[in-house]
N, CA and C atoms as an extended XYZ file, in Angstrom:
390
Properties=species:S:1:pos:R:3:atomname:S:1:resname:S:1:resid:I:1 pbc="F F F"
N        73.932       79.504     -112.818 N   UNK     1
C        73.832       78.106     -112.537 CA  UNK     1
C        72.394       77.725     -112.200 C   UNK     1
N        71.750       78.570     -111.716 N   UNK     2
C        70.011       77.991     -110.946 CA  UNK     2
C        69.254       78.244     -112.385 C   UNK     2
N        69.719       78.950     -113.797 N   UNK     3
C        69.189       79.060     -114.884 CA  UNK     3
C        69.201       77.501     -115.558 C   UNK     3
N        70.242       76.955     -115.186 N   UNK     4
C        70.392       75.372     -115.663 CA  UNK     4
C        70.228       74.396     -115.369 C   UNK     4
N        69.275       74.794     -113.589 N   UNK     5
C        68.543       73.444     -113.166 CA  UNK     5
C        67.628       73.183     -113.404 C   UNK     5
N        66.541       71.818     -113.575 N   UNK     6
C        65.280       71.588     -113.871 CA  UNK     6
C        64.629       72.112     -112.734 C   UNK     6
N        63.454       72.386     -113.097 N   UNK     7
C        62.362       72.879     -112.238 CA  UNK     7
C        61.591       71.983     -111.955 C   UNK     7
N        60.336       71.821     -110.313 N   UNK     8
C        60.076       70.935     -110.234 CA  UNK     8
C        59.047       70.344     -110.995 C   UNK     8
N        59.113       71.086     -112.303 N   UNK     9
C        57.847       69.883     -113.535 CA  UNK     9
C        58.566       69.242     -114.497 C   UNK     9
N        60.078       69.013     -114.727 N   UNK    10
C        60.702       68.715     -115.603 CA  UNK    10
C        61.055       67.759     -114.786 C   UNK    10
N        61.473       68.190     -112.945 N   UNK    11
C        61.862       66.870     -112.496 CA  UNK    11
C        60.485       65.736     -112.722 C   UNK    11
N        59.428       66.230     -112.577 N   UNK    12
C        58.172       65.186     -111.919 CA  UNK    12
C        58.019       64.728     -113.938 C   UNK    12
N        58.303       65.283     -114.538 N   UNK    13
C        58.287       64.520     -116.184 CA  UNK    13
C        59.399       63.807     -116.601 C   UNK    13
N        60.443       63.788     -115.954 N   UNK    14
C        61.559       63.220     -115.870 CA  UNK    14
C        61.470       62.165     -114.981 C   UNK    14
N        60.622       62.132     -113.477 N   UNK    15
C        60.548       60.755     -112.939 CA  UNK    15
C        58.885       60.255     -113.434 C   UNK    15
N        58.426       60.930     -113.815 N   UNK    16
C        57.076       59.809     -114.744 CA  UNK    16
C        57.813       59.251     -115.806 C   UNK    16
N        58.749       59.715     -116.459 N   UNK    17
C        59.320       59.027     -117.524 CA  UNK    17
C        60.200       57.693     -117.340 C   UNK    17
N        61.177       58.179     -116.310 N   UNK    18
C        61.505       57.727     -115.907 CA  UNK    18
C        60.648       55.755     -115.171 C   UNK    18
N        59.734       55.939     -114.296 N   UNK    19
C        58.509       55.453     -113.800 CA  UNK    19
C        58.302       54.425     -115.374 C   UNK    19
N        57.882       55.446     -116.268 N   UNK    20
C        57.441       54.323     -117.228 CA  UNK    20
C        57.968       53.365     -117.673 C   UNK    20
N        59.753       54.065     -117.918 N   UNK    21
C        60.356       53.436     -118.793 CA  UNK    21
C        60.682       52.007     -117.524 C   UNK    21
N        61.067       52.284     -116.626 N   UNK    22
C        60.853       50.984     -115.625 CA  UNK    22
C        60.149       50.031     -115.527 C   UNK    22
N        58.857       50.256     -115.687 N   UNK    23
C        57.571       49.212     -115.953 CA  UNK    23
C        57.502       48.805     -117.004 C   UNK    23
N        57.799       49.555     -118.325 N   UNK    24
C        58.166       48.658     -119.236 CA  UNK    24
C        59.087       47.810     -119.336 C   UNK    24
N        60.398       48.332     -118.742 N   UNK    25
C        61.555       47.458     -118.828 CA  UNK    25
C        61.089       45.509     -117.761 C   UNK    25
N        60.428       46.137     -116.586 N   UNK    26
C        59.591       44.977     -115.762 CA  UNK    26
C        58.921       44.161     -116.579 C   UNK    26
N        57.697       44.560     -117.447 N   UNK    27
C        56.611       43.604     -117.961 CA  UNK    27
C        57.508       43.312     -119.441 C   UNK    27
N        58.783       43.810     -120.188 N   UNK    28
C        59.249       42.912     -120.743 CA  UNK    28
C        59.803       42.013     -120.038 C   UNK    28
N        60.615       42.206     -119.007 N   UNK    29
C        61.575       41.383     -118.577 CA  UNK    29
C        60.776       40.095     -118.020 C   UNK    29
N        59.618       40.274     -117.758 N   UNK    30
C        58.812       39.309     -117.061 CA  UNK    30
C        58.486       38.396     -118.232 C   UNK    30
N        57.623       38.959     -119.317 N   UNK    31
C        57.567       38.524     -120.884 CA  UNK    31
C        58.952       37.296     -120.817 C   UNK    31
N        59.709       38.640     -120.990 N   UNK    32
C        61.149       37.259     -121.672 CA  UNK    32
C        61.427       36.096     -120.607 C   UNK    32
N        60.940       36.238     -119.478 N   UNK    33
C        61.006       35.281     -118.192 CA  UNK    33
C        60.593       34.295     -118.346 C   UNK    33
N        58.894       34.622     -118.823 N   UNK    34
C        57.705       33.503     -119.322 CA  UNK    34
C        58.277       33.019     -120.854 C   UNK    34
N        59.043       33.275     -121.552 N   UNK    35
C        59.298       32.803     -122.646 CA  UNK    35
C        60.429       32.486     -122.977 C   UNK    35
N        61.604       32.369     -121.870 N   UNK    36
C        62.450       31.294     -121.671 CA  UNK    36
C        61.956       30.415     -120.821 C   UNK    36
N        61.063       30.307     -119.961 N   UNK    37
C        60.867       29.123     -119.131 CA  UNK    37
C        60.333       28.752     -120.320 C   UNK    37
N        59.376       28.329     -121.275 N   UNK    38
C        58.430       28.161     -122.388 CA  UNK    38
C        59.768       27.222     -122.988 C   UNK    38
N        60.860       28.328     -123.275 N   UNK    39
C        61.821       27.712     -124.302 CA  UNK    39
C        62.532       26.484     -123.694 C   UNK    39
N        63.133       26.656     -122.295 N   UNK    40
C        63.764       25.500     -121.676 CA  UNK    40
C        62.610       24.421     -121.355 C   UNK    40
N        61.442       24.648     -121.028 N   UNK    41
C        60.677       23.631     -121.142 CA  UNK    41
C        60.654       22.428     -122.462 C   UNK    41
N        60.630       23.414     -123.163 N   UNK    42
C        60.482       22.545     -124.870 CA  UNK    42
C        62.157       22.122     -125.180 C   UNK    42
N        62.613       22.782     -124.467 N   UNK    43
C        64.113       21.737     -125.404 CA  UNK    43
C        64.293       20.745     -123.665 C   UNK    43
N        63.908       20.996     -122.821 N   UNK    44
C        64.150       19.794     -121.460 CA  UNK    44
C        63.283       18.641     -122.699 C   UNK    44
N        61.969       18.500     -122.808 N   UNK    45
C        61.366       17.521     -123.524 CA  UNK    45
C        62.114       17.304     -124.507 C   UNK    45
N        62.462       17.696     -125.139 N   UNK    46
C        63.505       17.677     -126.655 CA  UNK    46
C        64.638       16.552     -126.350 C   UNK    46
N        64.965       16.922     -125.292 N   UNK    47
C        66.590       16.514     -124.673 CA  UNK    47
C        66.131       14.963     -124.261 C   UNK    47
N        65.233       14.948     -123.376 N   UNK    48
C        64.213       13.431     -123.245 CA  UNK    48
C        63.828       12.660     -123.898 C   UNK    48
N        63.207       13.438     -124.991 N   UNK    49
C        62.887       12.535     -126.558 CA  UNK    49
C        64.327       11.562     -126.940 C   UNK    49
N        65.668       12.352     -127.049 N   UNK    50
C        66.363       11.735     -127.433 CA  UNK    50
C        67.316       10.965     -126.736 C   UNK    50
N        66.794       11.243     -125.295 N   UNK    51
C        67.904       10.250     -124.504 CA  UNK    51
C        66.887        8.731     -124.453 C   UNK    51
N        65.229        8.963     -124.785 N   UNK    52
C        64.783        8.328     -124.246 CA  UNK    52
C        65.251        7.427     -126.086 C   UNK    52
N        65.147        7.717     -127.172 N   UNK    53
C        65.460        6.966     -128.257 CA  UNK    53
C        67.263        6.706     -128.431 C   UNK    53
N        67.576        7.282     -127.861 N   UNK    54
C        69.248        6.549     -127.772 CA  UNK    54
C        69.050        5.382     -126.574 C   UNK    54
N        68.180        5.258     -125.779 N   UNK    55
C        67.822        3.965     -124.959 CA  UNK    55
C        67.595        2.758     -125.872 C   UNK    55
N        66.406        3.272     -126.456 N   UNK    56
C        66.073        1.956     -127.239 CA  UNK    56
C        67.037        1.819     -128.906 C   UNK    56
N        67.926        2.147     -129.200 N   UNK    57
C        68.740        2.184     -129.884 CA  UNK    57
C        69.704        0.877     -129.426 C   UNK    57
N        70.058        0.040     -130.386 N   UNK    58
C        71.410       -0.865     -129.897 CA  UNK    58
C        72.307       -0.691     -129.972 C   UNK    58
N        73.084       -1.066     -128.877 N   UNK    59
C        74.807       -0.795     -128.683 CA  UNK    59
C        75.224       -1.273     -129.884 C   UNK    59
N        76.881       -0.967     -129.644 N   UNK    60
C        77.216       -1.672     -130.859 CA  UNK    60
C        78.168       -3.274     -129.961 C   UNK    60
N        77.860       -3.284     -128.907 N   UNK    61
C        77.887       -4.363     -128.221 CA  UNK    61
C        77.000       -5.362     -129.113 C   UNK    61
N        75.722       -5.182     -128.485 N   UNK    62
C        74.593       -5.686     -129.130 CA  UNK    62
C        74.681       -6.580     -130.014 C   UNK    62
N        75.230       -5.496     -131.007 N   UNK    63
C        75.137       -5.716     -133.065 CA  UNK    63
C        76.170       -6.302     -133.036 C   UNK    63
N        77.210       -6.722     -132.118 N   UNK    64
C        78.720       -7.594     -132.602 CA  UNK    64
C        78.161       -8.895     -132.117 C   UNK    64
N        77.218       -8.828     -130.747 N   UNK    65
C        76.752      -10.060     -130.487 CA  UNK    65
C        75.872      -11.098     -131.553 C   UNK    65
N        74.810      -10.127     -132.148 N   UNK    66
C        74.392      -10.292     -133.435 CA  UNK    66
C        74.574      -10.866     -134.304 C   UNK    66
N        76.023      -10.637     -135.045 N   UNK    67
C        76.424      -10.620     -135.836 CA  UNK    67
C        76.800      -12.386     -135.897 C   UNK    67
N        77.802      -12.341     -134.553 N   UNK    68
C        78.237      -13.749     -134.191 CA  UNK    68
C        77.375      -14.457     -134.140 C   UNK    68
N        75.934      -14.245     -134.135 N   UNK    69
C        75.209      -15.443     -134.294 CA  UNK    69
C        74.439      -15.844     -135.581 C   UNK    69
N        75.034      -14.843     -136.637 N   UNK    70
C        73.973      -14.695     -137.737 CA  UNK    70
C        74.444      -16.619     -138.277 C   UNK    70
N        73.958      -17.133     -139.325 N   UNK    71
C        73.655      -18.726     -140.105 CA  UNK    71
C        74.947      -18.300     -140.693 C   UNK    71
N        75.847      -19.410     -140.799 N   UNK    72
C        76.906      -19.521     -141.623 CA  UNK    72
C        76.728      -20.195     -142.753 C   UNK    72
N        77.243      -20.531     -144.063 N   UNK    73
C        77.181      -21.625     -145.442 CA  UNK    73
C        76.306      -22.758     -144.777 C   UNK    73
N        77.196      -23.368     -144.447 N   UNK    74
C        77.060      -24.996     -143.608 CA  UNK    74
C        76.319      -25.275     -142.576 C   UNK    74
N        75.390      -24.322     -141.935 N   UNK    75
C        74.154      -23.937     -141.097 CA  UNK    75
C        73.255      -24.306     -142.349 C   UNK    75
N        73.055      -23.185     -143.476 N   UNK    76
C        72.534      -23.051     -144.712 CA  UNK    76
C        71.897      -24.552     -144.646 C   UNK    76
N        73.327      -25.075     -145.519 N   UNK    77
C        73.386      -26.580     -146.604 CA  UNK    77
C        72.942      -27.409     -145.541 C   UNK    77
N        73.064      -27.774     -144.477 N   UNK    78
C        72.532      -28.427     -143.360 CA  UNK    78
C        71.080      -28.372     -143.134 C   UNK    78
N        70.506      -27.722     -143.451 N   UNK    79
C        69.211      -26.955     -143.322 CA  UNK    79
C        68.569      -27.293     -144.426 C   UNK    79
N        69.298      -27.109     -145.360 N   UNK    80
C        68.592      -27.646     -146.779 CA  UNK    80
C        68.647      -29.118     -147.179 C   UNK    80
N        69.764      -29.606     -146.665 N   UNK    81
C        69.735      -31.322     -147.058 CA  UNK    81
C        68.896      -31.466     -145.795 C   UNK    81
N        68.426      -31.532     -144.748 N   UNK    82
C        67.047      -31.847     -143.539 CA  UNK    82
C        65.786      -31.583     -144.599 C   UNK    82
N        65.897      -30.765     -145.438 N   UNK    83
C        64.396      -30.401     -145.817 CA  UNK    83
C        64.904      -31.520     -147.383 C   UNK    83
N        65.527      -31.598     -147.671 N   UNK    84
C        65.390      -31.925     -149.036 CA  UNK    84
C        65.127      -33.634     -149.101 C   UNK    84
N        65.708      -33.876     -147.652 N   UNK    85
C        65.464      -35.980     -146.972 CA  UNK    85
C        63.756      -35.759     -146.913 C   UNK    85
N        63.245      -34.647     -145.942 N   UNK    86
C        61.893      -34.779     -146.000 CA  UNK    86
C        60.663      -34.671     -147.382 C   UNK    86
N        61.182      -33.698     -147.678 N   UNK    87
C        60.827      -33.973     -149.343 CA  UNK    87
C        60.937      -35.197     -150.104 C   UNK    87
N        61.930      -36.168     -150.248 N   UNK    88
C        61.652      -37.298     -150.671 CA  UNK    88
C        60.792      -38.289     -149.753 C   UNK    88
N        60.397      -37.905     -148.736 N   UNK    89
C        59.675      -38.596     -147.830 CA  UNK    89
C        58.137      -38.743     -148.229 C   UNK    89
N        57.931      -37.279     -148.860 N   UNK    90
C        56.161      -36.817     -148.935 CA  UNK    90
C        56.370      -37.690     -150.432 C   UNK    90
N        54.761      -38.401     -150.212 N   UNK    91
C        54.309      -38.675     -151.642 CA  UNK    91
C        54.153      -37.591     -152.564 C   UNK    91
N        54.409      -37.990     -154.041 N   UNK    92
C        54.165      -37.389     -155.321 CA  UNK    92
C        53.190      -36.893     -155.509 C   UNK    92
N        52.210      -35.838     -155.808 N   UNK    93
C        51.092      -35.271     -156.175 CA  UNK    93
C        50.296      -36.483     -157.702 C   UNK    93
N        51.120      -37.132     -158.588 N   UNK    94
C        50.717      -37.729     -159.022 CA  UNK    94
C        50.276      -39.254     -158.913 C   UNK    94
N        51.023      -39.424     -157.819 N   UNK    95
C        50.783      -40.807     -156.901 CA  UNK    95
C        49.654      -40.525     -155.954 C   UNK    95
N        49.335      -39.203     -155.320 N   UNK    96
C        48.468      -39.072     -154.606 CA  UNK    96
C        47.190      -39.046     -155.176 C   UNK    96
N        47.411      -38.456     -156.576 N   UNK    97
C        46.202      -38.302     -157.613 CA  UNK    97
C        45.114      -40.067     -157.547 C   UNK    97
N        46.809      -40.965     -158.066 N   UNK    98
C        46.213      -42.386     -158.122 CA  UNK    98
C        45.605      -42.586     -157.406 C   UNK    98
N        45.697      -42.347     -155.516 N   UNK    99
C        45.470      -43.311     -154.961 CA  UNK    99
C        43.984      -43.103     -154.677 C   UNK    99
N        44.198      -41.347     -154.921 N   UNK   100
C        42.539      -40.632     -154.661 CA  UNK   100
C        41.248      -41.166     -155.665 C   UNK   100
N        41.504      -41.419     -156.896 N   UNK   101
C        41.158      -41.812     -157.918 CA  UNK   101
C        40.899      -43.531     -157.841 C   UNK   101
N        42.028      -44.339     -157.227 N   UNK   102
C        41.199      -45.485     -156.634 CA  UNK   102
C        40.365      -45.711     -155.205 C   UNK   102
N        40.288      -44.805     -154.784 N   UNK   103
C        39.558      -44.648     -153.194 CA  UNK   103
C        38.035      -44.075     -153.549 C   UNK   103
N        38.215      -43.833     -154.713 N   UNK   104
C        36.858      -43.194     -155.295 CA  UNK   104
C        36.251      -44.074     -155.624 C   UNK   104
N        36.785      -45.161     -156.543 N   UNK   105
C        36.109      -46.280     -156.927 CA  UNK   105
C        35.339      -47.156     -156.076 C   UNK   105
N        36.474      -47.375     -154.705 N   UNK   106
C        36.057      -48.276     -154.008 CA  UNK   106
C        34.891      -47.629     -153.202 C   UNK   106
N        34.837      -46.677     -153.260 N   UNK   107
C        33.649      -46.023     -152.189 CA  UNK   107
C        32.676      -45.782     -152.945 C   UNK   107
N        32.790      -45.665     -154.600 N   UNK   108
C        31.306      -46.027     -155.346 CA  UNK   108
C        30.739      -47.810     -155.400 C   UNK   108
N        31.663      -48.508     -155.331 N   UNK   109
C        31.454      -50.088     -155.582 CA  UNK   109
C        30.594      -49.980     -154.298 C   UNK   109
N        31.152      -49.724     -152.821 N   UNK   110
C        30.529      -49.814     -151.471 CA  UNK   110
C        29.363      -49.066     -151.773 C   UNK   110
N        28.995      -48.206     -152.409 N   UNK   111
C        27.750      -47.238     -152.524 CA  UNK   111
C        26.602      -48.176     -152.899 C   UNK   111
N        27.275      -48.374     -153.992 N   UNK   112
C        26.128      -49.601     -154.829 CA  UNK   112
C        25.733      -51.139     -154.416 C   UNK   112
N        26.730      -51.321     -153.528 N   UNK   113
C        26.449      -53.038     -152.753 CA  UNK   113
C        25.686      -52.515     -151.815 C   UNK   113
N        26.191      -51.201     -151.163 N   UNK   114
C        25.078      -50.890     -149.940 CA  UNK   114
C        23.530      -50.617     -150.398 C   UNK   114
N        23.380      -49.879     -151.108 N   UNK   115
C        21.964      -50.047     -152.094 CA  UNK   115
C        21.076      -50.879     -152.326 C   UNK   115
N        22.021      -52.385     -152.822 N   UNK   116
C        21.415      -53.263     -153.093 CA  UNK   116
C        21.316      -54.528     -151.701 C   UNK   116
N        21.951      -54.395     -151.110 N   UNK   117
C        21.761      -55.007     -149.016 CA  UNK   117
C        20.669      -54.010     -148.179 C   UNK   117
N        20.254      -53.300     -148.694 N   UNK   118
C        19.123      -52.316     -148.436 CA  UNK   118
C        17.956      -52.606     -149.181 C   UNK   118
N        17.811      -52.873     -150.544 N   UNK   119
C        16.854      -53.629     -150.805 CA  UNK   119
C        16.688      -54.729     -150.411 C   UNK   119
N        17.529      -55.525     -150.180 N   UNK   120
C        17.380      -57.066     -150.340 CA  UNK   120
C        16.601      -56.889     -149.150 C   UNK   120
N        16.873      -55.740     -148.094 N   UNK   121
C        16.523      -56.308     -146.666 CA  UNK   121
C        15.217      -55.665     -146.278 C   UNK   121
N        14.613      -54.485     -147.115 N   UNK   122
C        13.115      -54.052     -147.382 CA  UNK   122
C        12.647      -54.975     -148.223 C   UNK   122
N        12.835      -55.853     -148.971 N   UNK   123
C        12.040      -56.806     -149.807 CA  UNK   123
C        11.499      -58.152     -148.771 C   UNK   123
N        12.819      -58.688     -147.977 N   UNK   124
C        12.398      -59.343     -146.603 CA  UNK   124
C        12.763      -60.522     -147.360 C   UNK   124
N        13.329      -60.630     -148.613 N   UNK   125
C        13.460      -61.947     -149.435 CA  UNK   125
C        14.935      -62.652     -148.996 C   UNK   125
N        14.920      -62.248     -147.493 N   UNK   126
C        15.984      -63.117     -146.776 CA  UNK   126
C        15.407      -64.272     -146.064 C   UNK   126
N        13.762      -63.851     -145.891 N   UNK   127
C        12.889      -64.482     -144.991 CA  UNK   127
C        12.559      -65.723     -145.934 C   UNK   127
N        12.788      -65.850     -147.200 N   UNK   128
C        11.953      -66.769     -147.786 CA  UNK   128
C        13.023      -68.016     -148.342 C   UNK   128
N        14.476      -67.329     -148.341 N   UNK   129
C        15.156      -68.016     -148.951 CA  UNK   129
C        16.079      -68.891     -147.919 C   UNK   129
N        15.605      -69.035     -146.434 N   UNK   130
C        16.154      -69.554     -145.737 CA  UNK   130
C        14.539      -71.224     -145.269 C   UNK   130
């Protein structure tokens, strides 16, 4: 039986081994520690992202309220006979043409009387004919 016990260099290579395999098992376990906090960090933000866009998302409250207020036909046609009274209201582009076309005239006739009340009144031949 004392042929089949370790001796004390098999024990002391058996607890260095031992020793190692511990510290490794530590600085992974620490590893995987730092890299689930890493992981729950990124899905906590993840989880935020989408509570914070299901916020700004509309109910479907909302969208029924919505809905009930969208323009009916007769909103429409109501809307369009208001614009279509004002439309016959605005002058014609070809009536406007006329009137521009006689406003022209009259402001060349005034051009040319003013011209000639400008001479008359540098000539001074107001002075002579009174």
């Amino acid at each position: 039986m004392i042929q089949t016990k370790a001796n004390s260099t098999e024990l002391d290579n058996i607890r260095s081994e031992i020793s190692r395999i511990s510290c490794d098992c530590n600085s992974r376990a620490q590893t995987m520690g730092r890299d689930l906090d890493t992981v729950m960090t990124q899905m906590g933000q993840k989880v935020d992202n989408v509570f914070k866009e299901l916020i700004l998302k509309a109910s479907l409250k909302d969208l029924l309220q919505l809905l009930d207020q969208k323009v009916n036909v007769s909103d429409v046609n109501t809307a369009l006979q208001t614009i279509e009274k004002e439309m016959t209201n605005f002058v014609k582009q070809t009536r406007l043409k006329e009137l521009l076309d006689d406003q022209s005239l009259v402001t060349e006739a005034l051009c040319a009387e003013n011209c000639v009340a400008r001479w008359v009144w540098k000539t001074g031949e107001l002075l002579h004919a009174g």
